[in-house]
C-alpha positions as a LaTeX table, in Angstrom:
\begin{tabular}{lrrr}
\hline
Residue & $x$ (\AA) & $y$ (\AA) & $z$ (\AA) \\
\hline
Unk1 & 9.05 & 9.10 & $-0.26$ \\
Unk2 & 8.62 & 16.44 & $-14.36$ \\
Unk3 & 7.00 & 18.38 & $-16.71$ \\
Unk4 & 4.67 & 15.62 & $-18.31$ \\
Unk5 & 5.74 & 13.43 & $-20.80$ \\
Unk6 & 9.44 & 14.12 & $-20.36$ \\
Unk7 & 11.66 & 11.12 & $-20.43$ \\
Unk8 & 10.78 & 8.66 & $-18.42$ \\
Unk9 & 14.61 & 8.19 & $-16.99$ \\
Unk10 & 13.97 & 11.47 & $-14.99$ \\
Unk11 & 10.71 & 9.86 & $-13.59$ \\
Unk12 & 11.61 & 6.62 & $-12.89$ \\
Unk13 & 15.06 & 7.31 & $-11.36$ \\
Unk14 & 14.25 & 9.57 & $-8.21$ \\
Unk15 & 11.36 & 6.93 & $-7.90$ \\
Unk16 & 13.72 & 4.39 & $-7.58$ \\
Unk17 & 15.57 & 6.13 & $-5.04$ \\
Unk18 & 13.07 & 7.00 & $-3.03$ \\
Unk19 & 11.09 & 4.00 & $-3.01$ \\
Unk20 & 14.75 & 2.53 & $-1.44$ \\
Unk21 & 14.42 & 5.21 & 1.36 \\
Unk22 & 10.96 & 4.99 & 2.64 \\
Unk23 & 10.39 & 1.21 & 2.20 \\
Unk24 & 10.57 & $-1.14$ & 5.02 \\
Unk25 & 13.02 & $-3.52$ & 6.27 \\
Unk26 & 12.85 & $-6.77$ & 5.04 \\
Unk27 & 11.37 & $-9.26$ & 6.82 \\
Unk28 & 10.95 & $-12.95$ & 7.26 \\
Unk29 & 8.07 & $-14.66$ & 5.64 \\
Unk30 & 6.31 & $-17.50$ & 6.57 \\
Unk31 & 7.69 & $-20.99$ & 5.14 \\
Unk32 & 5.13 & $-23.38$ & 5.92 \\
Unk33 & 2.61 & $-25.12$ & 3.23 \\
Unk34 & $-0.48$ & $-23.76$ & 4.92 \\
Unk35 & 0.89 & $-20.26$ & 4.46 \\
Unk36 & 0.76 & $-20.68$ & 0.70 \\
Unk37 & $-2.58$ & $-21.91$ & 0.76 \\
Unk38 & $-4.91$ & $-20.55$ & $-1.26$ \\
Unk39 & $-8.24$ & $-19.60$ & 1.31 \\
Unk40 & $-12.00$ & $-18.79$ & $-0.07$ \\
Unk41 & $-11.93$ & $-15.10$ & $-1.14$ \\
Unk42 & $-13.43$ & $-12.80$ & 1.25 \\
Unk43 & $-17.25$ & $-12.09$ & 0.85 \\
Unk44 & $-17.04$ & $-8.10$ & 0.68 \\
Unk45 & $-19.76$ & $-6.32$ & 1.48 \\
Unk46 & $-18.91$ & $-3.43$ & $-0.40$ \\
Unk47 & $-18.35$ & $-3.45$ & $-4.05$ \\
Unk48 & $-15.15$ & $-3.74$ & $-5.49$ \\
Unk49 & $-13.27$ & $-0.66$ & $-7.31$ \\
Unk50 & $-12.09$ & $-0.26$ & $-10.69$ \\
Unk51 & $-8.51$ & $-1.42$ & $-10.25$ \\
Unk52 & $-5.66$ & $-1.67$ & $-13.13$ \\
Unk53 & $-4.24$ & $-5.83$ & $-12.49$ \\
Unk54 & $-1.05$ & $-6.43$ & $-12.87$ \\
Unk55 & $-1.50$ & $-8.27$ & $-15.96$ \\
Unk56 & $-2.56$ & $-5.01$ & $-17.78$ \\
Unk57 & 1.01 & $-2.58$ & $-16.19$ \\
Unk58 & 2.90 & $-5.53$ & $-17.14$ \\
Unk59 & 4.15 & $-6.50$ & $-14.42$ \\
Unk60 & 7.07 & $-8.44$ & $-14.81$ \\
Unk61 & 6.87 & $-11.93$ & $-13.30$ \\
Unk62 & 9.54 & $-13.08$ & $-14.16$ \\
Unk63 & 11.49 & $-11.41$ & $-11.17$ \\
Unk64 & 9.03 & $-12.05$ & $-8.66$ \\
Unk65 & 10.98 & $-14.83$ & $-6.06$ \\
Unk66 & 8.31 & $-16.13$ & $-4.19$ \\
Unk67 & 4.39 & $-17.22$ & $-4.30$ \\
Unk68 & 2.43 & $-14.94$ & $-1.92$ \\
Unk69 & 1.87 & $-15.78$ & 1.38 \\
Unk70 & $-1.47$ & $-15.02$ & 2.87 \\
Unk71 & $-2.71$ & $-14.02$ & 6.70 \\
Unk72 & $-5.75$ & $-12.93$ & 8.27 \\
Unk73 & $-8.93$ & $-10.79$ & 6.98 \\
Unk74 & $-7.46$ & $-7.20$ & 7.08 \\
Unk75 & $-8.13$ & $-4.60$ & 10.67 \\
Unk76 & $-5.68$ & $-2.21$ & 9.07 \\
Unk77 & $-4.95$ & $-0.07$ & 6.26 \\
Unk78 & $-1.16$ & 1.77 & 5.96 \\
Unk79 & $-0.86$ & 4.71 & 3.59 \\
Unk80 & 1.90 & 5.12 & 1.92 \\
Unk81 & 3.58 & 7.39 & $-1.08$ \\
Unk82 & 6.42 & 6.87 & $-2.67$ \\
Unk83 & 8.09 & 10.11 & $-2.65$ \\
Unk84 & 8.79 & 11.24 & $-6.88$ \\
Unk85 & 7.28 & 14.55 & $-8.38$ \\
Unk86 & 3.77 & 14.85 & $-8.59$ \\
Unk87 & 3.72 & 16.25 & $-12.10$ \\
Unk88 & 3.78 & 12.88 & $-13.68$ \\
Unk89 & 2.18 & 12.27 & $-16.82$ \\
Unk90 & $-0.54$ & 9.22 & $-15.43$ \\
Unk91 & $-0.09$ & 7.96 & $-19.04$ \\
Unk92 & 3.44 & 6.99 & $-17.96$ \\
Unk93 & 2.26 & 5.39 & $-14.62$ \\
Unk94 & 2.39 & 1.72 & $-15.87$ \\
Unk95 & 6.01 & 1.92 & $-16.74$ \\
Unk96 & 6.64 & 3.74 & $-13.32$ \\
Unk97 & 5.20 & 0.87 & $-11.79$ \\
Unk98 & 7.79 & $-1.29$ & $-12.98$ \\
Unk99 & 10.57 & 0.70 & $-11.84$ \\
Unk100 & 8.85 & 0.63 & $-8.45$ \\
Unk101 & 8.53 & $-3.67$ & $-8.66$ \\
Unk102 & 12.34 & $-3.39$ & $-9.66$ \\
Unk103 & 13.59 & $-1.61$ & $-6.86$ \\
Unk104 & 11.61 & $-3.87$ & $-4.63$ \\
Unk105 & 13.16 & $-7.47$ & $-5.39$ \\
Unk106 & 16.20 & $-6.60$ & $-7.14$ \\
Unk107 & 17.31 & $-3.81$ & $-5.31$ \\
Unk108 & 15.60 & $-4.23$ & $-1.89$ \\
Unk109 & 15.79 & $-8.20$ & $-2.09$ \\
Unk110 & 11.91 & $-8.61$ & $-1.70$ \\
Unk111 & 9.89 & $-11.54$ & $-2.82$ \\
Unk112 & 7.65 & $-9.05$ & $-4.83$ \\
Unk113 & 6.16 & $-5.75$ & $-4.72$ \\
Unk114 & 5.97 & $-4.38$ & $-1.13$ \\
Unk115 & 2.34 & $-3.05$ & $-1.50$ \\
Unk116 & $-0.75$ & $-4.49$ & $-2.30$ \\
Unk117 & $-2.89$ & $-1.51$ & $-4.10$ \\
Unk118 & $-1.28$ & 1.90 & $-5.80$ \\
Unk119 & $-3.08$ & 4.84 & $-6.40$ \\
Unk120 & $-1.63$ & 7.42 & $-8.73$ \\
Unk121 & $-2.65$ & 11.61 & $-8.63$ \\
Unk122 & $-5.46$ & 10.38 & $-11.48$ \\
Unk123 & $-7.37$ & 8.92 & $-8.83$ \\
Unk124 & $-6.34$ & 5.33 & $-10.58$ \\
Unk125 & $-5.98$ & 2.29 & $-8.91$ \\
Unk126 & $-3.14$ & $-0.83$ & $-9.59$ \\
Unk127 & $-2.87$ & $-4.05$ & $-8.24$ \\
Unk128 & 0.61 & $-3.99$ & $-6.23$ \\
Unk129 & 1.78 & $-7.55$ & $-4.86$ \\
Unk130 & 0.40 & $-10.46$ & $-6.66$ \\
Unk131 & $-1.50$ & $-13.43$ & $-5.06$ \\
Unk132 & $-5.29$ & $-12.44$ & $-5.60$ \\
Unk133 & $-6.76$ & $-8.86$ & $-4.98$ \\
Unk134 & $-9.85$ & $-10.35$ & $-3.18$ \\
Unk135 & $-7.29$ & $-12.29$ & $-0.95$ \\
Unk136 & $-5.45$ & $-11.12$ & 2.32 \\
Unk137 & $-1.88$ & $-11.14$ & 0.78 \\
Unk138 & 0.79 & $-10.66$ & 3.39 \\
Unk139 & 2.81 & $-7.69$ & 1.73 \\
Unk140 & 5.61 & $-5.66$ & 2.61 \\
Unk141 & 5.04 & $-2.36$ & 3.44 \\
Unk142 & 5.06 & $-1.80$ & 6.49 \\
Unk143 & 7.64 & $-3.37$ & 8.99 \\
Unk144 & 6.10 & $-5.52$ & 12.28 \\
Unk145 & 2.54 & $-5.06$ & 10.45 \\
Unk146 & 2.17 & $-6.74$ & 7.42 \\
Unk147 & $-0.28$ & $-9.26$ & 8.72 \\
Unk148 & $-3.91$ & $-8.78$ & 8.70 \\
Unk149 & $-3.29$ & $-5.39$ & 6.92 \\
Unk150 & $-3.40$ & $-3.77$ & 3.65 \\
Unk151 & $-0.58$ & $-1.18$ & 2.36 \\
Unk152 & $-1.43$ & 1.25 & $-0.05$ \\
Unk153 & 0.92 & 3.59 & $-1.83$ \\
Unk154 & 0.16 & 6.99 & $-3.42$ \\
Unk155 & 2.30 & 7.80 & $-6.74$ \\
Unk156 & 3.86 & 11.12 & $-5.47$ \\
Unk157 & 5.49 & 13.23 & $-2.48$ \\
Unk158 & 2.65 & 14.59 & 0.08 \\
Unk159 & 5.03 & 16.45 & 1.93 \\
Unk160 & 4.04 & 19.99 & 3.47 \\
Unk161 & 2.68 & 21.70 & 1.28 \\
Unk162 & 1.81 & 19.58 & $-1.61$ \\
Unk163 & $-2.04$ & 19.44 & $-2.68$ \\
Unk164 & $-4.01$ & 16.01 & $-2.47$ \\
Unk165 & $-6.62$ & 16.30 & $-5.04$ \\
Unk166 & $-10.10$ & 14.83 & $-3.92$ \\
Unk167 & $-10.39$ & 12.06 & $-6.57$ \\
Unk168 & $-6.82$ & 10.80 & $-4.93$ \\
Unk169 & $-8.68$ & 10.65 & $-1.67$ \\
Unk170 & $-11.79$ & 9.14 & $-2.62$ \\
Unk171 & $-9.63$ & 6.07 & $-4.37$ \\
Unk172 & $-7.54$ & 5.25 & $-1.09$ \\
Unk173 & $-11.53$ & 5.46 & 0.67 \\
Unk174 & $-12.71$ & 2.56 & $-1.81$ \\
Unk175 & $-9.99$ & 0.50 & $-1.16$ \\
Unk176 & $-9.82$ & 0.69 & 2.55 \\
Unk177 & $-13.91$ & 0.22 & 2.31 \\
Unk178 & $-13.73$ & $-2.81$ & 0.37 \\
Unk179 & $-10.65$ & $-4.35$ & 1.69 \\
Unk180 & $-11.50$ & $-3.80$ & 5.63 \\
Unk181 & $-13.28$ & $-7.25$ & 7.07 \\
Unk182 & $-17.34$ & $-6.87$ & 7.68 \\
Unk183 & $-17.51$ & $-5.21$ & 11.31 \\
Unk184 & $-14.02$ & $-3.04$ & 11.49 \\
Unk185 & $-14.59$ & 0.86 & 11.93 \\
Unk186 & $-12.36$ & 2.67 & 10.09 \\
Unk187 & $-13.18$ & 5.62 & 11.95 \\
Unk188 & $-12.34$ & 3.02 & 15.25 \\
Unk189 & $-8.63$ & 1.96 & 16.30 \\
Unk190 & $-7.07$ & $-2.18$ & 16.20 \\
Unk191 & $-5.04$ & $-3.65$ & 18.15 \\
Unk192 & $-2.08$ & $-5.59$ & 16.35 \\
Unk193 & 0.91 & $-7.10$ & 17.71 \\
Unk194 & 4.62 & $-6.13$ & 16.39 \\
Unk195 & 6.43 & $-8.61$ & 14.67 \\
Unk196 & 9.87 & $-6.71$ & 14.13 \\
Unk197 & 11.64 & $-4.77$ & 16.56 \\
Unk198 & 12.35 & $-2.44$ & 13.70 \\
Unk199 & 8.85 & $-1.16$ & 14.09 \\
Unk200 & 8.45 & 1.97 & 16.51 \\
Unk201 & 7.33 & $-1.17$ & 18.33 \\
Unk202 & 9.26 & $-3.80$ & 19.85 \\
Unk203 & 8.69 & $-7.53$ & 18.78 \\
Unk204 & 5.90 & $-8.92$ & 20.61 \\
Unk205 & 4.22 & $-5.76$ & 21.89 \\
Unk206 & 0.61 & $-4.85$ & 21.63 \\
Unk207 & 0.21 & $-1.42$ & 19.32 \\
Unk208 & $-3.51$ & 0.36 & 19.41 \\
Unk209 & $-3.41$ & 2.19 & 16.07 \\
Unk210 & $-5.95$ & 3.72 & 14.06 \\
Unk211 & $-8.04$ & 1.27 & 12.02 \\
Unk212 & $-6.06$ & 3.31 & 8.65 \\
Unk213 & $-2.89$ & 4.31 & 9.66 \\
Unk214 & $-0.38$ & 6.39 & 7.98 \\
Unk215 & 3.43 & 4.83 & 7.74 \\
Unk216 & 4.62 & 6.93 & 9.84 \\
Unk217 & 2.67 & 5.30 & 13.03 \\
Unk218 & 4.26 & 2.23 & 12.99 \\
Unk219 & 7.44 & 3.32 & 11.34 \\
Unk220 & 10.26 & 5.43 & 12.02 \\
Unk221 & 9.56 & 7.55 & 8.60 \\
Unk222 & 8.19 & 11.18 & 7.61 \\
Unk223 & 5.82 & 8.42 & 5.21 \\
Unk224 & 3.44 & 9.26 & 3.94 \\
Unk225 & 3.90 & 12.92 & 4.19 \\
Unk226 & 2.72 & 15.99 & 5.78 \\
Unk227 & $-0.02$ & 16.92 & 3.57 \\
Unk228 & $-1.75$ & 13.02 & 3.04 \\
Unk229 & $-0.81$ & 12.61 & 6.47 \\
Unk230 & $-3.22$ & 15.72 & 7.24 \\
Unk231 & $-6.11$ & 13.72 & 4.84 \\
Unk232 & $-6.11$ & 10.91 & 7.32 \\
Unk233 & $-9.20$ & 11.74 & 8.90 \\
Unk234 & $-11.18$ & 12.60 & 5.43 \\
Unk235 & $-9.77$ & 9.34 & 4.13 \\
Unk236 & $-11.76$ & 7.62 & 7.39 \\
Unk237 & $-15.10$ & 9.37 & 7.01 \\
Unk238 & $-14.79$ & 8.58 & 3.31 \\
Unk239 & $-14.20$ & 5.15 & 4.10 \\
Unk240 & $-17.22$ & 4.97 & 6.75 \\
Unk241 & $-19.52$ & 6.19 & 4.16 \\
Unk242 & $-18.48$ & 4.05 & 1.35 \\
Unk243 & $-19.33$ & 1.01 & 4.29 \\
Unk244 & $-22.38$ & 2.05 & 4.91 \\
Unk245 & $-23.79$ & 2.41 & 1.39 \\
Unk246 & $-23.73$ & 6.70 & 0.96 \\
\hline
\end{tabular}
């Protein structure tokens, strides 16, 4: 939204493309000092994944335009994919990654990476936009909700039909679990207020959505595909039981 270890160009390139399709409009982001401001990280409750930083893809920060911005302790998680083949060699992912941070802020204008966490078919998880992985980075990934929310993006197309192995689901379940404030069921629903009347929701209006979300709730997209779509409600229970301690 490849046979392994061909060349990368085939990879990255309908990755590119697709990432340009699916993501969100931009938006405007806070400019004020206190927006900038670093808070306390948030005392999780639940331990914190194995996740890949962005030090260790190589990220290249060079291109990134702006410092992050951050917002409220997160009530929602929006799950994404990206849209290439899911016959990707996960060796490769790293360097996919970087295609993906291009397209953002050189091709779609962005400040940085549009999503906080990636997951790829491995079950892996990546650091997306910079600013502090225990922090509540404003990203932008999901238009009129980027605020007190969380975006993460599978490596792949989950359209109808594909196959969403059980490691892949488990690794969306620890992030939402560890990322979700103390208190928030993510088997419950939030309510959050649009800020972009590009949402399915006009600016200003009050949307009840699922505590995790798909894309496609709050966005005019077929994101993040049939077949993760269908995982929604295994990704919840997964996420309930990771909170309390099974």
């Amino acid at each position: 939204m490849w046979p392994n270890r061909v060349a990368l160009g085939a990879a990255v390139l309908p990755l590119t493309l697709l990432v340009l399709r699916d993501a969100p409009v931009r938006i405007a982001l806070p400019t004020s000092a206190a927006a900038h401001e670093r808070p306390r990280p948030v005392p999780y409750r639940v331990p914190q994944p194995a996740i890949v930083s962005r030090t260790a893809w190589h990220a290249d920060e060079h291109i990134v335009r702006e410092r992050a911005v951050y917002t409220g302790p997160v009530r929602a998680v929006f799950i994404h994919h990206t849209g290439e083949s899911n016959d990707y060699d996960c060796a490769d992912v790293p360097r996919m990654l970087r295609a993906v941070e291009e397209s953002h802020i050189r091709g779609n204008g962005w400040d940085d990476i549009g999503y906080n966490f990636l997951v790829d078919r491995c079950g892996t998880i990546y650091e997306g936009r910079a600013g502090g992985i225990r922090r509540s980075v404003r990203g932008a990934h999901t238009t009129g909700f980027n605020a007190d929310s969380v975006g993460i993006a599978v490596l792949g197309n989950y359209g109808r039909g594909a196959t969403v192995p059980p490691v892949l689901v488990r690794a969306l379940a620890k992030v939402a679990a560890w990322k979700l404030a103390p208190g928030v069921d993510p088997r419950g629903r939030v309510r959050l207020v649009s800020t972009n009347d590009a949402s399915r929701f006009p600016k200003g209006t009050a949307a009840v959505l699922n505590v995790i979300s798909g894309h496609r709730d709050a966005y005019q997209t077929t994101c993040p595909g049939e077949a993760l779509y269908g995982e929604l409600p295994a990704i919840r229970a997964a996420t309930a039981a990771l909170r309390k301690g099974r």
